[in-house]
MIVO-830234 format. One record per atom (N, C-alpha, C): y, z, x; atom name; residue in three letters. Coordinates in nm, 4 decimals, decimal comma. Last residue first. Layout:
N
NODE         y         z         x  atom  rest
NODE         Y         Z         X    CA   ALA
...
//
This chain:
132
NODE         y         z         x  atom  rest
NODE   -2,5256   -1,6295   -1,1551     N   UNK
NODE   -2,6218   -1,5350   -1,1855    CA   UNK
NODE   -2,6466   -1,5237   -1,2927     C   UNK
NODE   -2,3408   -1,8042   -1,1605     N   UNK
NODE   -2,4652   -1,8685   -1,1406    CA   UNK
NODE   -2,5666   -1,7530   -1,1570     C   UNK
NODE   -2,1712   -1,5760   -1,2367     N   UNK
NODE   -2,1823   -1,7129   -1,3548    CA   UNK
NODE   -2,3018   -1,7584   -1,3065     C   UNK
NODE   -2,0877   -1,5110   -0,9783     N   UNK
NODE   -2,1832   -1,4619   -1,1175    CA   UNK
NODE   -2,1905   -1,5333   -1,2063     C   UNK
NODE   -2,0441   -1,7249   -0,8560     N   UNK
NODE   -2,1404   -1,6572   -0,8053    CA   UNK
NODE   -2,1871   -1,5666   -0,9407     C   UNK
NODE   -1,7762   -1,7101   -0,9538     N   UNK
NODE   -1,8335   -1,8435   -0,9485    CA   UNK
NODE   -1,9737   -1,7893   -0,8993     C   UNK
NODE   -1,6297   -1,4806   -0,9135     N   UNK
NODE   -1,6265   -1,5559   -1,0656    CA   UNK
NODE   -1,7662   -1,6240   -1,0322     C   UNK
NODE   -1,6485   -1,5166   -0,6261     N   UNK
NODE   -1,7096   -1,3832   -0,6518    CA   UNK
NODE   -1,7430   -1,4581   -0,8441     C   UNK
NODE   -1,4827   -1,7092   -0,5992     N   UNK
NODE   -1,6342   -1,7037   -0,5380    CA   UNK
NODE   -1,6940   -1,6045   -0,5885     C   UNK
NODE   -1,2285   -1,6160   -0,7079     N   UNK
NODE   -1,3021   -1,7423   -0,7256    CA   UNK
NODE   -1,4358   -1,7438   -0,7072     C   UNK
NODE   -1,1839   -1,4088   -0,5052     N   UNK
NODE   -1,1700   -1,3521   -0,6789    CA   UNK
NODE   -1,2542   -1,4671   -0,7024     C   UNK
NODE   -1,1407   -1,4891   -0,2692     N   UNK
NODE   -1,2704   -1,4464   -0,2795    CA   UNK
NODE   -1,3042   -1,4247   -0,4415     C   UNK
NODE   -0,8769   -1,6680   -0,3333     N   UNK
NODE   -1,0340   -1,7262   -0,2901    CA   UNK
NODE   -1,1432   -1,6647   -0,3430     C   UNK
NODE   -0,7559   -1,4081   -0,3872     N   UNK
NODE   -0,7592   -1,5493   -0,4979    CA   UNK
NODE   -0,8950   -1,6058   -0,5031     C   UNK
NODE   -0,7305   -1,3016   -0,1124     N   UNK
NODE   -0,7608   -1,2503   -0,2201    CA   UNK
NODE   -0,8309   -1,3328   -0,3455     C   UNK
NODE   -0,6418   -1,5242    0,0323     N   UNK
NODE   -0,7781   -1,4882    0,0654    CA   UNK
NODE   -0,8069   -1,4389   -0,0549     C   UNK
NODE   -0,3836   -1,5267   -0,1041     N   UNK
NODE   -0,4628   -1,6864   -0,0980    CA   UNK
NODE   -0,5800   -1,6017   -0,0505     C   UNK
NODE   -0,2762   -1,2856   -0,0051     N   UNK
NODE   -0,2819   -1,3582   -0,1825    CA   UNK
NODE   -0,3897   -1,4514   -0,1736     C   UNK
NODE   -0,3150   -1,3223    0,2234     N   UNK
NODE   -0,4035   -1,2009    0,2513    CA   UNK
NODE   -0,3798   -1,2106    0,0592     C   UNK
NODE   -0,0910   -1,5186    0,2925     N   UNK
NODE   -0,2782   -1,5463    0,2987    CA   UNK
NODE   -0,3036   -1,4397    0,2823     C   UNK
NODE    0,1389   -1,3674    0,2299     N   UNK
NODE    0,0751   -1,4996    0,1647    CA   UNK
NODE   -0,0708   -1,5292    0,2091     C   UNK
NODE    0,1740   -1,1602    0,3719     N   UNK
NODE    0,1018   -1,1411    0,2578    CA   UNK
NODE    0,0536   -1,2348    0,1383     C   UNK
NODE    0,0407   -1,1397    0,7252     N   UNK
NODE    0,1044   -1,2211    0,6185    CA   UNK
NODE    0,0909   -1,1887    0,4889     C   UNK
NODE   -0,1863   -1,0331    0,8564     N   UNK
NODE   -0,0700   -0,9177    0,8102    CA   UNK
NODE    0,0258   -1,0055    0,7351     C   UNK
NODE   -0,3944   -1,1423    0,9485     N   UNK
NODE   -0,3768   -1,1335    0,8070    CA   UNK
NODE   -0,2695   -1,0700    0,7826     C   UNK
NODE   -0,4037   -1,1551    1,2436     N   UNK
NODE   -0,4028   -1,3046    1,1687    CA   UNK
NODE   -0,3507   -1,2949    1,0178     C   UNK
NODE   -0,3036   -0,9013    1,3069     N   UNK
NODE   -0,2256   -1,0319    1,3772    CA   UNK
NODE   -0,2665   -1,1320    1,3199     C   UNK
NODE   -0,5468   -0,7350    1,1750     N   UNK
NODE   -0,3795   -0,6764    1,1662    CA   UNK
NODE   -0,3137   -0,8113    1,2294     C   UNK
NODE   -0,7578   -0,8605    1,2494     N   UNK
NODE   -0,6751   -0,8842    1,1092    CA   UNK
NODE   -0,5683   -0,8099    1,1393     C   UNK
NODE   -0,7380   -0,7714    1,5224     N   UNK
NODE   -0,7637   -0,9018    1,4541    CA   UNK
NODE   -0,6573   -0,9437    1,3316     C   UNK
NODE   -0,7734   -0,5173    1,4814     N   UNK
NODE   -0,6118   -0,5355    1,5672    CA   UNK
NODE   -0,6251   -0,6503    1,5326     C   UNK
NODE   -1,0254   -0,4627    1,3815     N   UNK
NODE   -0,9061   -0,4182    1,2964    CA   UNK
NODE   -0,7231   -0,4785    1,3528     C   UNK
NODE   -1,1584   -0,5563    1,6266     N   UNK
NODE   -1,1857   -0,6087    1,4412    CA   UNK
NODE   -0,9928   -0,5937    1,3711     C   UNK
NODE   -1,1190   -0,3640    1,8155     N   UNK
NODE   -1,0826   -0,5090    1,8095    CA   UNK
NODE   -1,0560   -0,5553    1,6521     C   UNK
NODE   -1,2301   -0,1080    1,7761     N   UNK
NODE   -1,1391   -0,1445    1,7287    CA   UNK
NODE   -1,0664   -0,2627    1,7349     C   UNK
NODE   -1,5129   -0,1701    1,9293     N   UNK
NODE   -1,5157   -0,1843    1,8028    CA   UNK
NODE   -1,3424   -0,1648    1,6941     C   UNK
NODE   -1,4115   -0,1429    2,1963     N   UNK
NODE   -1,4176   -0,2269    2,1116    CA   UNK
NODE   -1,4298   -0,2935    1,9666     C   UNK
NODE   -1,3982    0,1473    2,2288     N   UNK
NODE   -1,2977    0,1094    2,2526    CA   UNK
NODE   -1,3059   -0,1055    2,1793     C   UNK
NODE   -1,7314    0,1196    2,2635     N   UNK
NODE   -1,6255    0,1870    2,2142    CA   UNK
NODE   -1,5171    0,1657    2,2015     C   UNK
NODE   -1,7327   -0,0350    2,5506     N   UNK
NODE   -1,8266   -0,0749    2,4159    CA   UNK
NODE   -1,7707   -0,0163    2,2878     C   UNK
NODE   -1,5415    0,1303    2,7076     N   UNK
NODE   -1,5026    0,0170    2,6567    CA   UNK
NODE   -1,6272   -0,0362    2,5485     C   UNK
NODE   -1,7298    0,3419    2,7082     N   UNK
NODE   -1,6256    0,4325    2,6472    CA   UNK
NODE   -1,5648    0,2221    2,6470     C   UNK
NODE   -1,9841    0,2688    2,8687     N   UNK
NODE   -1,9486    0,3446    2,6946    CA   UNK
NODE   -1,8630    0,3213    2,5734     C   UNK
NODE   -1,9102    0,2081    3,1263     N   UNK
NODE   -1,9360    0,1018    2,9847    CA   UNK
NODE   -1,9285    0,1379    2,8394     C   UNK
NODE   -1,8074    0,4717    3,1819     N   UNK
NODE   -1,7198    0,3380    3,1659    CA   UNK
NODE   -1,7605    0,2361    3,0617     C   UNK
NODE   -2,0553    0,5813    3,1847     N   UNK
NODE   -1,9681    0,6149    3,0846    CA   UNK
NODE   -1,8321    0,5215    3,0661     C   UNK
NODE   -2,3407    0,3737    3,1969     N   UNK
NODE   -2,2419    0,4604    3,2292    CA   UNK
NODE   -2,1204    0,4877    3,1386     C   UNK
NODE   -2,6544    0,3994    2,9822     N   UNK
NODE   -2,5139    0,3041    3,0202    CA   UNK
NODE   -2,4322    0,3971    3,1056     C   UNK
NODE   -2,8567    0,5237    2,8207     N   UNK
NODE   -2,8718    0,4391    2,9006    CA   UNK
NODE   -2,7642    0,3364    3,0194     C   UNK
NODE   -2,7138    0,7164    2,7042     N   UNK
NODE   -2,8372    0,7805    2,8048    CA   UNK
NODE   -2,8609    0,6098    2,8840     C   UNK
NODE   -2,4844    0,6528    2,5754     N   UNK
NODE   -2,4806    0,7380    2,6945    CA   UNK
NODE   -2,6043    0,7721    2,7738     C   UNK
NODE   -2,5735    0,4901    2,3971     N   UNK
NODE   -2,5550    0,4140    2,4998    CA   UNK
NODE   -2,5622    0,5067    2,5819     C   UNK
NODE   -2,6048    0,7431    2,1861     N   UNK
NODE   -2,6722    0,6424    2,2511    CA   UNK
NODE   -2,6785    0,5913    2,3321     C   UNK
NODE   -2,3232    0,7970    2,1581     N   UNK
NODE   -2,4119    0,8570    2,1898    CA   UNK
NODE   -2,5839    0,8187    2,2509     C   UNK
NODE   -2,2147    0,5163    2,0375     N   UNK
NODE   -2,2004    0,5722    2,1824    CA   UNK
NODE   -2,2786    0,6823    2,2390     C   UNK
NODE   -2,3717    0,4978    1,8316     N   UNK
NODE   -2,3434    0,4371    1,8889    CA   UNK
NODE   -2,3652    0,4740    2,0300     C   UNK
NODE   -2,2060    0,7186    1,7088     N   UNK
NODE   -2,3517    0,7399    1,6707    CA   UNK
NODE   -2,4241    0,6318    1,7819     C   UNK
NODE   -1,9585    0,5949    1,7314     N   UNK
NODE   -1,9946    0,7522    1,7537    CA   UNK
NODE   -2,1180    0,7579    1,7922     C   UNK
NODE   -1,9653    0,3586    1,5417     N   UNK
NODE   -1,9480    0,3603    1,6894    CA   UNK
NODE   -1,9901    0,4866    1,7654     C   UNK
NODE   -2,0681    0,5188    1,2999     N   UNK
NODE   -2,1509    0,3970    1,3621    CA   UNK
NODE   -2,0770    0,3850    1,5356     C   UNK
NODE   -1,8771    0,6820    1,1781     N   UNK
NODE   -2,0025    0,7052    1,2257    CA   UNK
NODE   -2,1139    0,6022    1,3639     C   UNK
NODE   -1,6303    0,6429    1,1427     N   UNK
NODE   -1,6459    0,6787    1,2657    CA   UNK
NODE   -1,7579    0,6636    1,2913     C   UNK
NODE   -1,6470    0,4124    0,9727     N   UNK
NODE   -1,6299    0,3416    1,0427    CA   UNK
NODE   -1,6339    0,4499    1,1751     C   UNK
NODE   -1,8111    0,5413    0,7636     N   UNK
NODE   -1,8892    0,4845    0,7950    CA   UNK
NODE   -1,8292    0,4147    0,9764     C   UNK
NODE   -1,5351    0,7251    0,6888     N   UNK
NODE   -1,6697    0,7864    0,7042    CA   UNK
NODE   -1,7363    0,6916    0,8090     C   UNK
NODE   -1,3865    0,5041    0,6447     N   UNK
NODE   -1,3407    0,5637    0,7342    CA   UNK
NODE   -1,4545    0,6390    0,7905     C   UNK
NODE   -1,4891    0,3735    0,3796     N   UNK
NODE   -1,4706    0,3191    0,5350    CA   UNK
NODE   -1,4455    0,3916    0,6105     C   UNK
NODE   -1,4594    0,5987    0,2502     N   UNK
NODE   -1,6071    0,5804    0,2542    CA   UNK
NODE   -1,5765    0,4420    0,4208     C   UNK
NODE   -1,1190    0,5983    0,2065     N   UNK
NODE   -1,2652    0,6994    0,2215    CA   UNK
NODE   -1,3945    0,7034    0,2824     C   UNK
NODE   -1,1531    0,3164    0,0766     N   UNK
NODE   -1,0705    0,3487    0,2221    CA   UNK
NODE   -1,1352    0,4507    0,3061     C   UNK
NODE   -1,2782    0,3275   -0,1375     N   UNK
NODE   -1,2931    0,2602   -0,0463    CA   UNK
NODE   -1,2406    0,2844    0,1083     C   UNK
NODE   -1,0835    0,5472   -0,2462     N   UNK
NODE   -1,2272    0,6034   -0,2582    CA   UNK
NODE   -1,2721    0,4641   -0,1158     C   UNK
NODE   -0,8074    0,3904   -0,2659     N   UNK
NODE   -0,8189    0,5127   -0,2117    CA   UNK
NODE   -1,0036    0,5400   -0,1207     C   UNK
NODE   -0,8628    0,1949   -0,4280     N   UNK
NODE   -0,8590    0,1645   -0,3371    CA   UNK
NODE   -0,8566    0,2901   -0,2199     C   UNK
NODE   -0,9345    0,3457   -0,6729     N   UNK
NODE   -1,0330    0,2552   -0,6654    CA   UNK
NODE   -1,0158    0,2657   -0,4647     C   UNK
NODE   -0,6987    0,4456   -0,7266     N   UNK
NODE   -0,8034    0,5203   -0,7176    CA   UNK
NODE   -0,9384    0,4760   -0,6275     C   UNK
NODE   -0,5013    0,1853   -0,7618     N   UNK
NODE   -0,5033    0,2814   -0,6278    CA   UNK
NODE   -0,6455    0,3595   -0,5912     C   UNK
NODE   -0,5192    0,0234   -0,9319     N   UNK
NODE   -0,6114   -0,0147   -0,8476    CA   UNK
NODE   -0,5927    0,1090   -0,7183     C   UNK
NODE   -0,2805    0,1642   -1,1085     N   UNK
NODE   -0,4447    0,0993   -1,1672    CA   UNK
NODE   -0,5555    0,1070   -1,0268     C   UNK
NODE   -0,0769    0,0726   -0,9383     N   UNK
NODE   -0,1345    0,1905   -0,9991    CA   UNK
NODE   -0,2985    0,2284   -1,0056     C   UNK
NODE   -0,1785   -0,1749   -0,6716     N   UNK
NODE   -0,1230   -0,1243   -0,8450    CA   UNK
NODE   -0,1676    0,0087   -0,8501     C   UNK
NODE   -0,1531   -0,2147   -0,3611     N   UNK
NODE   -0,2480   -0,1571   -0,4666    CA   UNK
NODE   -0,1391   -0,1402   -0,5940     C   UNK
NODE    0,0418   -0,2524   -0,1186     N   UNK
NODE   -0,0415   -0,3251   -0,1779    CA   UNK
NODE   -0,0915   -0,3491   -0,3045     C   UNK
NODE    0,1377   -0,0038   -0,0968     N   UNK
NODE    0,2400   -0,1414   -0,0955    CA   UNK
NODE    0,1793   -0,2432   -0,1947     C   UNK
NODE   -0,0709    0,1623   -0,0237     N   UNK
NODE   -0,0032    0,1502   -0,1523    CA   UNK
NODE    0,0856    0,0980   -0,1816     C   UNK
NODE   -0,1487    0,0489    0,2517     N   UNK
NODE   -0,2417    0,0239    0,0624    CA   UNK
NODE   -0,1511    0,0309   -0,0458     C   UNK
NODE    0,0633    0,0830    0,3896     N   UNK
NODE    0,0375   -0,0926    0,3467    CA   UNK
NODE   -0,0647   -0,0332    0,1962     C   UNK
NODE    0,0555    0,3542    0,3896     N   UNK
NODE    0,1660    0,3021    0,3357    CA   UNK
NODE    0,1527    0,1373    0,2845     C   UNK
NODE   -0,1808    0,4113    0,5204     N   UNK
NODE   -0,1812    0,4391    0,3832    CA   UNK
NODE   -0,0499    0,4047    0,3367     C   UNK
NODE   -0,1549    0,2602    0,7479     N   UNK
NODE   -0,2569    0,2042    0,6714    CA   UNK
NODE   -0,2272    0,2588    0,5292     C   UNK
NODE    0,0675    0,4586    0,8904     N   UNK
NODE    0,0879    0,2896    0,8299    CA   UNK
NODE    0,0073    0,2126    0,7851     C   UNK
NODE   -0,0841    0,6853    0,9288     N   UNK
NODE    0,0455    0,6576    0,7770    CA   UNK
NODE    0,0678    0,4759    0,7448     C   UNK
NODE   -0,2754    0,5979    1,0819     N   UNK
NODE   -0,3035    0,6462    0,9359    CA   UNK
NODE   -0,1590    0,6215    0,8512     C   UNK
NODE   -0,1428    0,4661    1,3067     N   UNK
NODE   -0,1904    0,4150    1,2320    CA   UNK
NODE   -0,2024    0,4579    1,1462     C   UNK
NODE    0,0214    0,7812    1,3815     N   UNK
NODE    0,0852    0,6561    1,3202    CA   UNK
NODE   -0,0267    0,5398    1,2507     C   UNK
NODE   -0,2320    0,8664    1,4626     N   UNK
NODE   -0,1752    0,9387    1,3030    CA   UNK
NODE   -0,0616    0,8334    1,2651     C   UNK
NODE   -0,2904    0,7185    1,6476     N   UNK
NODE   -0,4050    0,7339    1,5687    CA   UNK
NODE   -0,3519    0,7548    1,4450     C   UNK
NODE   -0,0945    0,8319    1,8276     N   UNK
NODE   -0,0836    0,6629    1,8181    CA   UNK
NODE   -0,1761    0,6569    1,7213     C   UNK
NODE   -0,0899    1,0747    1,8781     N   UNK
NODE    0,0311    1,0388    1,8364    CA   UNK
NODE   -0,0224    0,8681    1,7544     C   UNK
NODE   -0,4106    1,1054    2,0669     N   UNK
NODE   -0,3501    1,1081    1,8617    CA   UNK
NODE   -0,2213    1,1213    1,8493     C   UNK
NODE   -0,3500    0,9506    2,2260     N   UNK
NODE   -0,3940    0,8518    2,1418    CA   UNK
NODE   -0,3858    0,9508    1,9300     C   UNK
NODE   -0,1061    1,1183    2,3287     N   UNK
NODE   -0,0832    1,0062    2,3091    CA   UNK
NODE   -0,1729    0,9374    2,2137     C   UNK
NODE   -0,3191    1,3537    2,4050     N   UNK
NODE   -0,2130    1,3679    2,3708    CA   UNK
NODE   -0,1280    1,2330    2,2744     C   UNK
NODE   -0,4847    1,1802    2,5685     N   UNK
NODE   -0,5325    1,2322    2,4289    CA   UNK
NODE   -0,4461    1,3227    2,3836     C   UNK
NODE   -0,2924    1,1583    2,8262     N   UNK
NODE   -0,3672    1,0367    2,7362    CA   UNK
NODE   -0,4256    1,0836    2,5866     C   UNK
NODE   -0,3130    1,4090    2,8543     N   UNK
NODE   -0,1604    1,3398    2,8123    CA   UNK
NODE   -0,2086    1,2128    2,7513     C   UNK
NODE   -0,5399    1,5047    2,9095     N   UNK
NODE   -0,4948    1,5356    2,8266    CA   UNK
NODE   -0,3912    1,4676    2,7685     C   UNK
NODE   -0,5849    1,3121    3,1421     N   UNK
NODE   -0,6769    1,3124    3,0318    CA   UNK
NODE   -0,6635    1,3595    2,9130     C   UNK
NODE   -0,3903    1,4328    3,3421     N   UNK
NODE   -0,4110    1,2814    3,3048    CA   UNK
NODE   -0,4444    1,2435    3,1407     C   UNK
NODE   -0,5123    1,6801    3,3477     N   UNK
NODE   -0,3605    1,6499    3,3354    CA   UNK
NODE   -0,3537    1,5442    3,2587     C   UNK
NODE   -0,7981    1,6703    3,4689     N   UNK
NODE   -0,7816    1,6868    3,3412    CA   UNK
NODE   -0,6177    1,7004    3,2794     C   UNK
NODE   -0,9000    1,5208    3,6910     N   UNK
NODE   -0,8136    1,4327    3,6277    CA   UNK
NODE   -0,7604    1,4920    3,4584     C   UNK
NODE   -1,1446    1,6159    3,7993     N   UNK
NODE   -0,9690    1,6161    3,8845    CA   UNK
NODE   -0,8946    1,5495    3,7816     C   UNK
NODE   -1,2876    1,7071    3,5802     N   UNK
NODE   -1,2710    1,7864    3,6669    CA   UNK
NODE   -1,1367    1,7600    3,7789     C   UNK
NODE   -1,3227    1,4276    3,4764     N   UNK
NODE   -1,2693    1,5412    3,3777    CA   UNK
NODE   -1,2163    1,6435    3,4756     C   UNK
NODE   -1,2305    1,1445    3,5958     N   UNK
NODE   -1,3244    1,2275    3,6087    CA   UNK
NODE   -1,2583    1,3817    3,5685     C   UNK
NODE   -1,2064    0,8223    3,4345     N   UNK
NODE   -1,1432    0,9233    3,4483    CA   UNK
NODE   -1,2314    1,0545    3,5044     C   UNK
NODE   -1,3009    0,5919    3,3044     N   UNK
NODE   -1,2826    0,6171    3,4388    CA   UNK
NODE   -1,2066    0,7231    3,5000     C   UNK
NODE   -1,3761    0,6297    3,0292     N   UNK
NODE   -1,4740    0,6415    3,1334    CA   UNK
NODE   -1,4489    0,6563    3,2599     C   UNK
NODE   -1,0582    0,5904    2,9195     N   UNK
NODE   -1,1318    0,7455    2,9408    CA   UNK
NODE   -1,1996    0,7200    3,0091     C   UNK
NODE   -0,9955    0,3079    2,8869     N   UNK
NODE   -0,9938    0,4181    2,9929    CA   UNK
NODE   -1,0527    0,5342    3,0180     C   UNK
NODE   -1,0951    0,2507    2,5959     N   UNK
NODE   -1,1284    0,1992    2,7009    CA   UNK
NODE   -1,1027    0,2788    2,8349     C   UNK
NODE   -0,8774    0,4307    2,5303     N   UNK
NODE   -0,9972    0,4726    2,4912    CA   UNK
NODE   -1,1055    0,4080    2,5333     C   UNK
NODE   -0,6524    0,3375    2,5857     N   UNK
NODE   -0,6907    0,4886    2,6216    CA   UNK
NODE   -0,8167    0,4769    2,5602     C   UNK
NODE   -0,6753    0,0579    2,4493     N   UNK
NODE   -0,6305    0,0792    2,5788    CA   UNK
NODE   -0,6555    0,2216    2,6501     C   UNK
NODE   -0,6766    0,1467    2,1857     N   UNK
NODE   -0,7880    0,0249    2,2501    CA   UNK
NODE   -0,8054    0,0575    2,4094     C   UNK
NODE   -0,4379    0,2874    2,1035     N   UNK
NODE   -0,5584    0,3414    2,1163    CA   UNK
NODE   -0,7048    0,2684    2,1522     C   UNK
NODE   -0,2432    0,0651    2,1811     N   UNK
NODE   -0,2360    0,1847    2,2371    CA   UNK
NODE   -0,3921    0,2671    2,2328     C   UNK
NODE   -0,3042   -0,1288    2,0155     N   UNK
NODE   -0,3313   -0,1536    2,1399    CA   UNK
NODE   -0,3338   -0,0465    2,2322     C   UNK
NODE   -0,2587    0,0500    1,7679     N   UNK
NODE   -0,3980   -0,0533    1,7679    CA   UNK
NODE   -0,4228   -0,0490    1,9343     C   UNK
NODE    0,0690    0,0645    1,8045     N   UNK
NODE   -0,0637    0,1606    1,7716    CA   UNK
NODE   -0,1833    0,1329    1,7812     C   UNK
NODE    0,1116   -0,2123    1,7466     N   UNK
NODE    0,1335   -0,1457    1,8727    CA   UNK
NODE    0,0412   -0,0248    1,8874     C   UNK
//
């Protein structure tokens, strides 16, 4: 729910004009970080559902370095587009790149295939170095 909430305001912003609409604009970014910090707890509650002891550190530092890379690139992104695009298109080109994540949150949130993917890739990954 959180996912769709911040897909949905953040696709919107472009059509918003800051100067009559700054009520609007706030209550909406009021809302997307209510809906942003619920995702964070409920990403760091699935890892460590997830993760062994053992594998927390590991999984922590990954999480870290995604988060870095995952503001940078749309950000870095959008700044860009802004000289050539309007800000509507922007702000949904933006607002897309959280698709990915609402994906797997509805195909993988099972924890029987997200075992069976795991397994798989453990296999391929075995089987790939060996040919190395």
């Amino acid at each position: 729910m959180a996912q769709i909430v911040l897909i949905a305001i953040l696709g919107s912003y472009g059509f918003f004009d800051p100067k009559q609409d700054i009520v609007l604009i706030s209550g909406l970014s009021l809302l997307f970080a209510f809906a942003s910090a619920t995702q964070d707890i409920v990403i760091d509650a699935y890892r460590r559902e997830i993760l062994t002891d053992n594998q927390l550190g590991l999984g922590n530092s990954i999480h870290v370095n995604a988060y870095r890379v995952a503001g940078l690139i749309p950000g870095g992104l959008s700044l860009a587009l802004a000289d050539h695009m309007s800000w509507e298109s922007v702000f949904i080109i933006t607002s897309a790149f959280l698709l990915p994540g609402l994906l797997i949150t509805v195909f993988f949130s099972d924890e029987k295939v997200f075992l069976t993917l795991s397994k798989s890739f453990l296999l391929v990954r075995v089987f790939t170095v060996r040919l190395v």
